[in-house]
N, C-alpha and C positions, 0 to 999 in steps of 0.2 A: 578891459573886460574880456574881449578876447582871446589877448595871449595867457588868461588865469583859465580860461575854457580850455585851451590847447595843452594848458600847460595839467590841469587835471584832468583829460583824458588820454595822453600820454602817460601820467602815473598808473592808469585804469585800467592800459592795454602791457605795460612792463610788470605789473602784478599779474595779471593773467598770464602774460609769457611766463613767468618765472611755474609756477601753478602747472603750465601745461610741459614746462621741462623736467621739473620734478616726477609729473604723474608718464609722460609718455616718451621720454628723451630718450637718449642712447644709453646702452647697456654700461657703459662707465658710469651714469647716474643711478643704477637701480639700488645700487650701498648707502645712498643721500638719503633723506629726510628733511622736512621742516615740520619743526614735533611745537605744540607750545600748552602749557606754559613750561612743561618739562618735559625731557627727550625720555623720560617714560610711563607720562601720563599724561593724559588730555586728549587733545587732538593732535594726528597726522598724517600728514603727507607725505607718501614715498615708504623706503624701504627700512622704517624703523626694525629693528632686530628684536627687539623685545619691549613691549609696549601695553599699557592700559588704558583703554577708551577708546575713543572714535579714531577709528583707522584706514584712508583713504590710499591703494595704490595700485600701480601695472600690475606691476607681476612679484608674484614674491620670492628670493633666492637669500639662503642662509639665514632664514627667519629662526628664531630661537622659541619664545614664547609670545601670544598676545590674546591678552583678555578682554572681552569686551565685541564689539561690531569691528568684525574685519571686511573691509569692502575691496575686493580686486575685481580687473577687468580680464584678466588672461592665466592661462594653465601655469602652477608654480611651476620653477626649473628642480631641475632634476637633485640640484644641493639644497634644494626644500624641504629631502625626504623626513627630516628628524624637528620639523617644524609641530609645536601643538598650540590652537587653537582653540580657545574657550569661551563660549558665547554665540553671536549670531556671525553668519560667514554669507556674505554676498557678491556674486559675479556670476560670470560665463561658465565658470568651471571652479568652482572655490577648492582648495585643497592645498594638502600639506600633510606630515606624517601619521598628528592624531588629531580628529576635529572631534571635539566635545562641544552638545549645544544645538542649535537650531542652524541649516545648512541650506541654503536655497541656490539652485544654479539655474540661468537660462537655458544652457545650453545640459548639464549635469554634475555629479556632486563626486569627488574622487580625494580620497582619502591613502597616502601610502601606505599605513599602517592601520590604526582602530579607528572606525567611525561611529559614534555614539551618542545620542539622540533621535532629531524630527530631520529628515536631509529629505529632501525631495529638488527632482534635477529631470529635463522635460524630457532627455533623450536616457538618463540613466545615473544609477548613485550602486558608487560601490567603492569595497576599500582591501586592502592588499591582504589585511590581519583578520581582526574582528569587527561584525558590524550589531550595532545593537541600538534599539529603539524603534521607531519611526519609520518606516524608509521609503520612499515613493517614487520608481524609475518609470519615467514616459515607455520607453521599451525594456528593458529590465534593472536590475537589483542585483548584487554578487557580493561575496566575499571571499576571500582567498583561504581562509580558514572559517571561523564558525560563525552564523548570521543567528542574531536572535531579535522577540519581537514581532510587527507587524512589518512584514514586506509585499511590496507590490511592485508588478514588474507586468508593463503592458505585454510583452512576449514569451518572459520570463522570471523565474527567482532562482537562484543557484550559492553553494558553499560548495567549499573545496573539500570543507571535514563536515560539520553538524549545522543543520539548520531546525530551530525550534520555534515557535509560535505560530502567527497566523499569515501564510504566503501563501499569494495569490501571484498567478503566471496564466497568462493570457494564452502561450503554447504552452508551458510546462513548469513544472518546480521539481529539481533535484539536487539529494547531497551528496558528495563524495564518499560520507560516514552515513551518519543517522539522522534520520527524518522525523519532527516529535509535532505535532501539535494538528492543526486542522491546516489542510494544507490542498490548492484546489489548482490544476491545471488544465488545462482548454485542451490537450493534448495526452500529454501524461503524467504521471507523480512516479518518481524513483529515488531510492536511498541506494550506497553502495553496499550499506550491512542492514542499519536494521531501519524500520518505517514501523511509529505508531502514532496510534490519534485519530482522528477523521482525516483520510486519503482518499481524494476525489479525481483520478483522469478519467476526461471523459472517453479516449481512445483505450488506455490502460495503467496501470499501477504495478510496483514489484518493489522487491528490493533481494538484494546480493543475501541475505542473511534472513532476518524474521519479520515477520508481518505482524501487527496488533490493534486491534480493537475493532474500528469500522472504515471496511474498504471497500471503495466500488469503482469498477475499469470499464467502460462502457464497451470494449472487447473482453478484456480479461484481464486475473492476477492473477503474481506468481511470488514466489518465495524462495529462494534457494535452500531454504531451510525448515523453519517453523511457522503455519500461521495461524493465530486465532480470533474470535470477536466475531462480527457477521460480515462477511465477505461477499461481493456479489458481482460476477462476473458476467454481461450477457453475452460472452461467448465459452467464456470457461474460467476456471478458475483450477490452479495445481501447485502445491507446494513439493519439494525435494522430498521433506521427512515426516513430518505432523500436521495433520490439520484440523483444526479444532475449535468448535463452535457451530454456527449458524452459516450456512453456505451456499450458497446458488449460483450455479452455472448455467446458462443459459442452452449450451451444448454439451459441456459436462463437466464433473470435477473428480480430482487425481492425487494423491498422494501414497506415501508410505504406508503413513495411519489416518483413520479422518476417524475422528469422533465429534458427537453431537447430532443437530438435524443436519441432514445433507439432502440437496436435491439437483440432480442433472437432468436440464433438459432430454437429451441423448439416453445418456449412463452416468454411473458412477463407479470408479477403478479404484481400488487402494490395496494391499498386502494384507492390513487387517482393518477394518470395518465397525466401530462401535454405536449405536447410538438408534435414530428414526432415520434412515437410508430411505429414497425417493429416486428411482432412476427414470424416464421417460420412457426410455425401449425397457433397458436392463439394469443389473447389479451385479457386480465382479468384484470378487475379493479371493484372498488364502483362508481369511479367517473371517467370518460377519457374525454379530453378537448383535440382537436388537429388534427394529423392528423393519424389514426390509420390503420394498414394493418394486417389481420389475414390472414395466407393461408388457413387456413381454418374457421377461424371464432374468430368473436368480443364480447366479451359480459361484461355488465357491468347495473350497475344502473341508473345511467345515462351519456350517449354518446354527447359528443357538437363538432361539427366541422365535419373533411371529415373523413368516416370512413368506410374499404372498410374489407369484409368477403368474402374469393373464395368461402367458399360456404352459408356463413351466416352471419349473424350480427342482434345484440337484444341487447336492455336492455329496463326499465321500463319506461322511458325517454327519445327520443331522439330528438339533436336541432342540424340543418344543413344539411349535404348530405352526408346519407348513400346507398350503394352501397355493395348489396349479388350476389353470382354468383347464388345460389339458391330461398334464400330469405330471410329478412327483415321485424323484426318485434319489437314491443312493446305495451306498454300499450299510453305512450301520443308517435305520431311521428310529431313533425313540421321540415318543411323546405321539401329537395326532398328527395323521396326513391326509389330506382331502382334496379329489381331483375329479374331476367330471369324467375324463378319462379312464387314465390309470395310475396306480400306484406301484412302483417295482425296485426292487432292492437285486443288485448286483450279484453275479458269483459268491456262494461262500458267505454271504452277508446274513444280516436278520435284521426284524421289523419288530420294537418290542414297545406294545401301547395298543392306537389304535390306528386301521387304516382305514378307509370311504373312498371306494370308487367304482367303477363301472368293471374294473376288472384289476385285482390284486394278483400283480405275479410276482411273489418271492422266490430268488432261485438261491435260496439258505434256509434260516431259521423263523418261525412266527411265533413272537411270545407276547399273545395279547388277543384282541377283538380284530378281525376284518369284515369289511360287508358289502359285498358289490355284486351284481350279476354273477359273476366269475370270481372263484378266490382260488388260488394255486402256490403250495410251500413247496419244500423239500420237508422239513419236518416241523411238528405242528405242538406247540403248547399254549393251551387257547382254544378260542372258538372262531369257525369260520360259518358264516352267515347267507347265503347267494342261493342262487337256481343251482349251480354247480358247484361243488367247494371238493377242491382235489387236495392231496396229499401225497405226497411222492412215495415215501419211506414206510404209512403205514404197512397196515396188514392189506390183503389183495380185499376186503370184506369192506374196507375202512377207506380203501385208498379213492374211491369217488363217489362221493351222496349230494343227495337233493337237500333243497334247504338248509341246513347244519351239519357241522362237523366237530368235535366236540377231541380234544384228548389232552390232557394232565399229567 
């Protein structure tokens, strides 16, 4: 009885040997296999090359194909690169050229080429080529060319060209190309050309090329290029060339062209200016069409629509109804102007409409209504309304009356 004990627990412990040289021997063993009931399907052990079903080994080098549950303990070798894998993948680090399928690593999930599916890996999952599906890095998620899908990455998410869907990054999400989908970083969000979708850093947001739809930079955005949607920057927000839509800068916003509502804490700056302009202090432009509010003032080159200065408003042109708390001026003004102040047109200029203020001095033409304390042309077609209303040019009889002044 005894020696059938000795004699079956020595069979017990030479099966286990065998088992443990297979899974952990020297690297002359990692080409072996014990496959059963066929060397390419069922169950094995070791370094089957191409294989279906349950799959037990170290490390995998020179793998070809294997369907089904691949279960390794260690990083493939580096002649694993063109290995694919389809199904579930289990160890420390699973990987091999293309893993299709559900991917779990202890330690993380590493793909040389495409990775495609659920991979989640505690320190990180990413893959040389493309990555698409699932992805869940303890500290981040990457691909070397384009990530799509849902990715999350405790510190970060990153593509070398395009990243689309929903990536989340604990410091940041950026792509080397283009940025698409809702996309949220604890630090910032960047594309190298273009960004659209919901773009959330909370430090800031940009991209190398255009902006689109809704972005917010908890300092600011920027664009090298174009941006539109509602943008919201609480320190500022500026594109290169177009900006367009819904805007808020917290200190100000800047571009070539802005159209739409626009509002700058500060100011608001652009070359031309369309839409409801809102600047904190001021409002700067070449060209503003719309409806403009400066707390303290508007100026530009030329002003078209309602355009209101708390204390002032100008440019060398203005068409429509401007409104200074002080006063209101330029070179042409048509339509009304209204200042607590004054209202005054430039050298050689004219005022053709109406003007309201405390004292109107034209130093040009008046083709219209003025009414204020004091009204003063050079020459007068129209009626001037005040305590005083002068006339440069008239006759000597004409040239300063009380109350009205009247010539056709």
């Amino acid at each position: 009885m005894k020696r059938k004990i000795r004699s079956s627990g020595f069979c017990s412990r030479f099966v286990l040997g065998v088992v443990f040289i297979i899974l952990f021997g020297s690297s002359a063993l990692f080409s072996q296999s014990f496959d059963f009931p066929s060397k390419k399907w069922g169950i094995s052990f070791g370094n089957s090359k191409e294989f279906t079903g349950l799959r037990f080994n170290f490390r995998d080098n020179r793998v070809e194909r294997i369907t089904g549950i691949n279960a390794t303990l260690w990083i493939p070798k580096e002649q694993n690169k063109d290995a694919r894998v389809n199904g579930l993948s289990l160890g420390l680090i699973p990987g091999g050229g293309y893993l299709h399928g559900i991917q779990a690593g202890l330690l993380g999930v590493a793909a040389e080429k495409d990775l495609v599916g659920l991979s989640v890996g505690l320190l990180g999952v990413g893959g040389g080529g493309n990555v698409a599906g699932v992805n869940i890095g303890g500290l981040g998620a990457g691909a070397g060319e384009s990530m799509t899908g849902i990715n999350i990455g405790g510190l970060g998410v990153g593509a070398g060209e395009n990243l689309t869907g929903i990536n989340l990054g604990g410091i940041g999400v950026g792509a080397g190309k283009n940025l698409v989908g809702i996309n949220l970083g604890g630090f910032g969000v960047g594309a190298g050309e273009d960004m659209k979708g919901l773009n959330i850093g909370l430090l800031g947001a940009g991209a190398g090329r255009d902006v689109r739809w809704v972005n917010i930079g908890g300092f600011g955005i920027g664009a090298g290029r174009d941006m539109s949607g509602l943008n919201i920057g609480l320190l500022g927000v500026g594109a290169g060339r177009r900006l367009v839509g819904i805007t808020f800068g917290g200190l100000g916003v800047g571009a070539e062209e802005i159209k739409g509502i626009t509002i700058g804490g500060l100011g608001v700056g652009a070359e031309k200016l369309v839409g409801l302009t809102i600047g904190g202090l001021g409002v700067g432009a070449e060209q503003i069409k719309g409806v403009t509010i400066g707390s303290l003032g508007v100026g530009a080159e030329k002003l078209v629509g309602l355009t209101i200065g708390g204390i002032g408003a100008g440019a060398e042109e203005v068409q429509g109804v401007m409104v200074g708390g002080f006063g209101v001026g330029g070179e042409i003004l048509k339509g009304i102007h209204l200042a607590l102040g004054t209202v005054q047109v430039a050298r050689d200029g004219r005022m053709v409409g109406l003007a309201v203020s405390a004292v109107n001095y034209f130093r040009g033409k008046q083709s219209g209504v003025s009414i204020g304390i004091v009204n003063y042309c050079w020459q007068l077609k129209g009626v001037q309304i005040g305590l005083v209303n002068i006339v440069r040019d008239n006759p000597k009889y004409s040239r300063v009356l009380p109350l009205i002044n009247v010539n056709f």
